[in-house]
N, C-alpha and C positions, 0 to 999 in steps of 0.2 A: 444448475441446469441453464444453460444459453436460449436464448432466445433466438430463433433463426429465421422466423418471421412476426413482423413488425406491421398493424394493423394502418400506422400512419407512414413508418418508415421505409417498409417493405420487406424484402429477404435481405440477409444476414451474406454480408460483400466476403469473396474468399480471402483470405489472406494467409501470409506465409506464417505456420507453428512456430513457435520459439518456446526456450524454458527460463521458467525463472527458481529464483529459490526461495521461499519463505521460511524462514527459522531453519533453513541449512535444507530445506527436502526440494525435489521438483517438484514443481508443478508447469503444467502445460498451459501456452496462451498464445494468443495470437497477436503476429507482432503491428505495434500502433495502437491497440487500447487501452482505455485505462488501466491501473494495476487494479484497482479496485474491482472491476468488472472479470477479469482473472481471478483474484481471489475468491469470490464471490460463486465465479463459476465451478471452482472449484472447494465450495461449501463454506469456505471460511468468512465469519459473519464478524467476527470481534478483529478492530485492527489495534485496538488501543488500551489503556485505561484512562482514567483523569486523574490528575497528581495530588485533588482535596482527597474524594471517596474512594478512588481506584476503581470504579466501576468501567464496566467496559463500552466499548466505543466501536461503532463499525461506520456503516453509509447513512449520512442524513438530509443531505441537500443535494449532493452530486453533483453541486457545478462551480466547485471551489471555493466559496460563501464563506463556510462554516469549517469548524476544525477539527471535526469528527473522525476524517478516513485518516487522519496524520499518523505517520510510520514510519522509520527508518529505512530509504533506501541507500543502499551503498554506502553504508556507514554515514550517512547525514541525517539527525531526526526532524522531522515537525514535516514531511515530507506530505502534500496534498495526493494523495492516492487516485482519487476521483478524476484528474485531472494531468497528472502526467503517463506518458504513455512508456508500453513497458517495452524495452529492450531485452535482447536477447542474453542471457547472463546477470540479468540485472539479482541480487540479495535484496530482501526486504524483509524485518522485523519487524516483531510485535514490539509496539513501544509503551512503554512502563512510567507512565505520566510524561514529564517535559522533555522525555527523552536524555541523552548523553551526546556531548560532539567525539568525533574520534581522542580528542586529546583528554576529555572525561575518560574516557574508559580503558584510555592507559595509565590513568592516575597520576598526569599533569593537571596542574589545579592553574586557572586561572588567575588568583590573588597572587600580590606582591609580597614579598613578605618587607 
């Protein structure tokens, strides 16, 4: 649920819809705020896990501090959520500890042989 007025901030500035995708679905957001704040608004609480216990990981600081809201957007992981703003078409995944770079997940290996 959004917040659309703000005791210190005030009301909630219109701005232009846009979609993005999480895990391939839309969801609805407004263009210029954080992704976080998008997901969020739209329920989703978990962005992550951690790569020791796999526990999961959502919003903890929200001002790019900490490396809690880190996600894969647009096929890049470790991506601060809280703090980049979303774009219209933008993809963002749940990331699965340290994440994968695109040439991980087509199974280019980085080592020499």
């Amino acid at each position: 649920m959004r917040v659309k007025e703000h005791p210190i901030l005030g009301e909630l500035e219109e701005k232009k819809t846009v979609t993005i995708f999480y895990n391939g679905q839309p969801i609805e957001a407004r263009e210029g705020e954080p992704i976080a704040a998008a997901l969020m608004n739209a329920g989703i609480r978990a962005f992550r896990t951690t790569a020791k216990r796999h526990t999961p990981r959502g919003i903890f600081c929200a001002i790019g501090r900490c490396t809690d809201c880190m996600m894969t957007v647009d096929g890049r992981p470790n991506i601060r959520t809280c703090i980049t703003p979303v774009e219209d078409g933008m993809r963002v995944e749940f990331q699965e500890g340290l994440g994968k770079s695109p040439l991980e997940k087509e199974g280019h290996s980085h080592e020499k042989n």
